[in-house]
N, C-alpha and C positions, 0 to 999 in steps of 0.2 A: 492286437495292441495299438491300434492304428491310430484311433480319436484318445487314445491316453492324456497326451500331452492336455489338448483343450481343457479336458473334464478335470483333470484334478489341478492346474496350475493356475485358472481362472477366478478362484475363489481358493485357496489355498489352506488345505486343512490335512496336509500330509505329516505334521509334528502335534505335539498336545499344546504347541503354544495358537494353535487355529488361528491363526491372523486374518486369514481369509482376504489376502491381497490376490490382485488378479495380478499374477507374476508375468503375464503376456505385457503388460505395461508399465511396473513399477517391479521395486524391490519389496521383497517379504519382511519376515523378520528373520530370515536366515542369511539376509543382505543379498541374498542369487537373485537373479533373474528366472523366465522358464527355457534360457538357453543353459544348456549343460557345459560346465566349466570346469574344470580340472589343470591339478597344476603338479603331477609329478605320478609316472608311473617306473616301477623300478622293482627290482629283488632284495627286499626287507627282509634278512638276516640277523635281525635284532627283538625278533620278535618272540612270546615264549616257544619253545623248543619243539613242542607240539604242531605250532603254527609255521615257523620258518624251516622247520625241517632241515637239512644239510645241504638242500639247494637254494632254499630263499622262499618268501614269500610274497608272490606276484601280485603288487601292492598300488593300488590306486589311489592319491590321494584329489577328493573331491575340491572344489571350494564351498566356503561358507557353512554359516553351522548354526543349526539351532537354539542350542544352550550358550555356548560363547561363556565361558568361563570367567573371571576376572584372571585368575593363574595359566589361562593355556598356552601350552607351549608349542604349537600350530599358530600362533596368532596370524601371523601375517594370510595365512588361507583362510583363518575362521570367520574371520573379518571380510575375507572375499577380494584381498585387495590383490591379488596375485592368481592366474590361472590364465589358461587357453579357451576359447568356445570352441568347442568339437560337440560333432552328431552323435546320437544312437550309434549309428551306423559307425562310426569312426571311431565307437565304444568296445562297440564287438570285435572290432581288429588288432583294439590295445590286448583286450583278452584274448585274445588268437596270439599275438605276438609275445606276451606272458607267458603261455605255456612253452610258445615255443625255447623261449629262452631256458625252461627246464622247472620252471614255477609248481611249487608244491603244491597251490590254490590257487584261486582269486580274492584278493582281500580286499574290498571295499569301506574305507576308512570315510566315516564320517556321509553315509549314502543319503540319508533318509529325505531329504530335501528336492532328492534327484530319482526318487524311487519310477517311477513313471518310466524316464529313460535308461535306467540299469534294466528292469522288466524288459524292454523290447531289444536291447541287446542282449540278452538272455535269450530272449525269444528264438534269436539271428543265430548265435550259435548254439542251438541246442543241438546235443548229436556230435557236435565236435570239439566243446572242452574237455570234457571227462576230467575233469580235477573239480576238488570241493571249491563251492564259495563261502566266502567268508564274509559275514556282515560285522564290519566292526566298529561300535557306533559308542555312545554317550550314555545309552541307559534310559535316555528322557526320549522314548517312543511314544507314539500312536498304536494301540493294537489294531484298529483299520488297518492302518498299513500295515502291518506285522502281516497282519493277515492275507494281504493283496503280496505278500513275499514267500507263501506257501508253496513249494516246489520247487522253488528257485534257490532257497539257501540253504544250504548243508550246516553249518557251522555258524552259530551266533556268537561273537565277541563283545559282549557291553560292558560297560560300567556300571557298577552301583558305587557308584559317589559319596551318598548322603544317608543317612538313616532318618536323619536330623533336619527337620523343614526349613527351621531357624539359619542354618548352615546353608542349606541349599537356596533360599531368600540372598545370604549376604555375600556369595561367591558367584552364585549363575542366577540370579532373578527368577527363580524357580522352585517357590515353600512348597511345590507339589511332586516338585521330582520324587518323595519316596515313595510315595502311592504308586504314581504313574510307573516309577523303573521294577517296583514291586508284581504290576501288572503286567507289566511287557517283558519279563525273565518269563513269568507262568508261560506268559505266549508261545514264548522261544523256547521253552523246555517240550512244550505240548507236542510243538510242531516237531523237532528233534529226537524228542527221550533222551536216552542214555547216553553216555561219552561214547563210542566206536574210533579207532585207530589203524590205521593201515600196520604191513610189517615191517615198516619202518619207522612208527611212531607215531605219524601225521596224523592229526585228528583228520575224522573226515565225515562224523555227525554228532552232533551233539552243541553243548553250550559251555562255554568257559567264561566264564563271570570275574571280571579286572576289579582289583579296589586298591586306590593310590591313596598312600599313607599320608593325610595334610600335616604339617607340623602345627603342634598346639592339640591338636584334634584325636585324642588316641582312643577317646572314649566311643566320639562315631565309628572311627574304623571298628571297631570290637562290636557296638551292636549292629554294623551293619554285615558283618562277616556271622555274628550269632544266626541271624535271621536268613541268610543264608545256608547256612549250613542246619538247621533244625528244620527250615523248609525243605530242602533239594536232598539234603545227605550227600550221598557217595553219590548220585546223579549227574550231579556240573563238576565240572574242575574250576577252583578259582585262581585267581592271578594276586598275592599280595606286594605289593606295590612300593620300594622304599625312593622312586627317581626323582621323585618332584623336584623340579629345579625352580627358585627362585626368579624368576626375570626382571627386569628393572619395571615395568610394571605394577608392580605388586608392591610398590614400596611405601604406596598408601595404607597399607593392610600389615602392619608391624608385626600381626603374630603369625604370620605364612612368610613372610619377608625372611624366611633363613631356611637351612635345611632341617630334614626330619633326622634328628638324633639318632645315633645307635640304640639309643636307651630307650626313646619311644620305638621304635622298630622292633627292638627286642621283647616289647613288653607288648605289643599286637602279634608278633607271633607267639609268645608264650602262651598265649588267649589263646589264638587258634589250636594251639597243641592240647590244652586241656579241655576245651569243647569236646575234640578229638575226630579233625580235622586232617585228611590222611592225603586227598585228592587236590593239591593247592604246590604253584609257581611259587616261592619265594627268591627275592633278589638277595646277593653281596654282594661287597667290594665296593668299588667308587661306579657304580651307578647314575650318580647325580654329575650330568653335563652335558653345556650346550652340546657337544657334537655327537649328541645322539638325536640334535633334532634336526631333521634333513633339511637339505638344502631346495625349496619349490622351486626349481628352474627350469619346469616346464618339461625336465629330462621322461621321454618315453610317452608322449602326449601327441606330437604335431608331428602328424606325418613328413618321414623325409623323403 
């Protein structure tokens, strides 16, 4: 994995947004660099149950982000404004020190940008994590790169967002994200197949498919959960999603500017139950709030 870095970060076409910036000199359009940055590694506990298991899920948070949401609730990382430069090498020690701490995986939040340098620390430990990884990304992939992550991931975590182009235009500047995340689940199922679980719950192959409930929008959530579930079946497990939090942000966009109803929430799971939808995360309770969104302070990142 030696000339990775040159080859794919020079002309940059590791997301479907191709921008083809030579990140050795400039910023992309995922706002990174081709130095690897990172702004928080830690035991995420708050993950589906599957994923965090009873000891946590050894959870890396990258910087910078390809889709960039108008609603993310990451912003200050997606945006790249926050994070450390550390090596490959200084990669494979966070995931060494991961496990050590009793880590159910490795979760790589938000990788795709950095794929190049998660590859060759992969490389470094291979032989000595033995816990799954977990790619847990946005859904707006490359199957290139899906493909260049063959062997190396256990466990795909995406999003499908949008069913809805229109939507996906006026929230992440991306009419194509259905196609594309449509493309990139196949990928991810192909590579995976089936759900598999340890005996204690933890996935440890397969694909778990996330969809956050927008408010206003209950009509996408439904046919993008339809088309899920008539594609994949009992195959993926998905994630239905009631947390979306509001941030001051969003207060341009008056029909996301509040939370998702009980009543819409109830009426996207009622859909999924007469589909007949058996393998699916549902949330309650108060869900929706800031302090579930972590704090990037570099915690588990910069060697002490």
């Amino acid at each position: 994995m030696k000339n990775h870095y040159s080859t794919y970060y020079r002309s940059c076409t590791l997301c479907p947004r191709r921008c083809g910036t030579d990140r050795t000199k400039k910023t992309g359009y995922c706002g990174m660099s081709a130095t690897l940055t990172a702004a928080k590694a830690y035991l995420h506990m708050w993950e589906e149950p599957c994923i965090s298991g009873e000891n946590g899920s050894g959870t890396v948070f990258f910087s910078g982000c390809s889709l960039r949401c108008v609603y993310c609730q990451n912003r200050e990382i997606a945006l790249g404004r926050v994070g450390a430069e550390i090596t490959a090498e200084r990669l494979a020690e966070i995931f060494l020190e991961q496990k050590g701490r009793g880590a159910e995986n490795i979760n790589l939040v938000t990788p795709t940008h950095y794929a190049p340098h998660i590859i060759a620390a992969l490389d470094i430990v291979r032989g000595k994590l033995n816990i799954p990884v977990v790619y847990n990304c946005g859904g707006y992939e490359s199957v290139d790169t899906l493909k260049m992550l063959e062997g190396y991931v256990d466990v795909y975590l995406p999003d499908f967002k949008y069913a809805d182009s229109a939507i996906a235009k006026k929230y992440s500047a991306a009419p194509d994200y259905p196609e594309t995340a449509k493309a990139a689940i196949a990928e991810m199922v192909r590579q995976t197949g089936a759900c598999a679980f340890n005996e204690n719950g933890v996935m440890t192959r397969g694909t778990l498919v996330r969809h956050l409930v927008l408010p206003s929008y209950t009509e996408n959530s439904k046919a993008a959960l339809e088309y899920l579930y008539k594609t994949y079946g009992d195959d993926i497990y998905m994630s239905i999603m009631n947390q979306y939090t509001p941030l001051p942000h969003v207060k341009k966009y008056p029909e996301i500017n509040r939370r998702v109803t009980d009543e819409e929430y109830a009426d996207v799971i009622s859909f999924a139950e007469v589909l007949g939808v058996e393998n699916a995360y549902i949330q309650e309770g108060g869900t929706v709030s800031e302090s579930f969104i972590p704090a990037f302070d570099g915690e588990g990142i910069i060697e002490k």
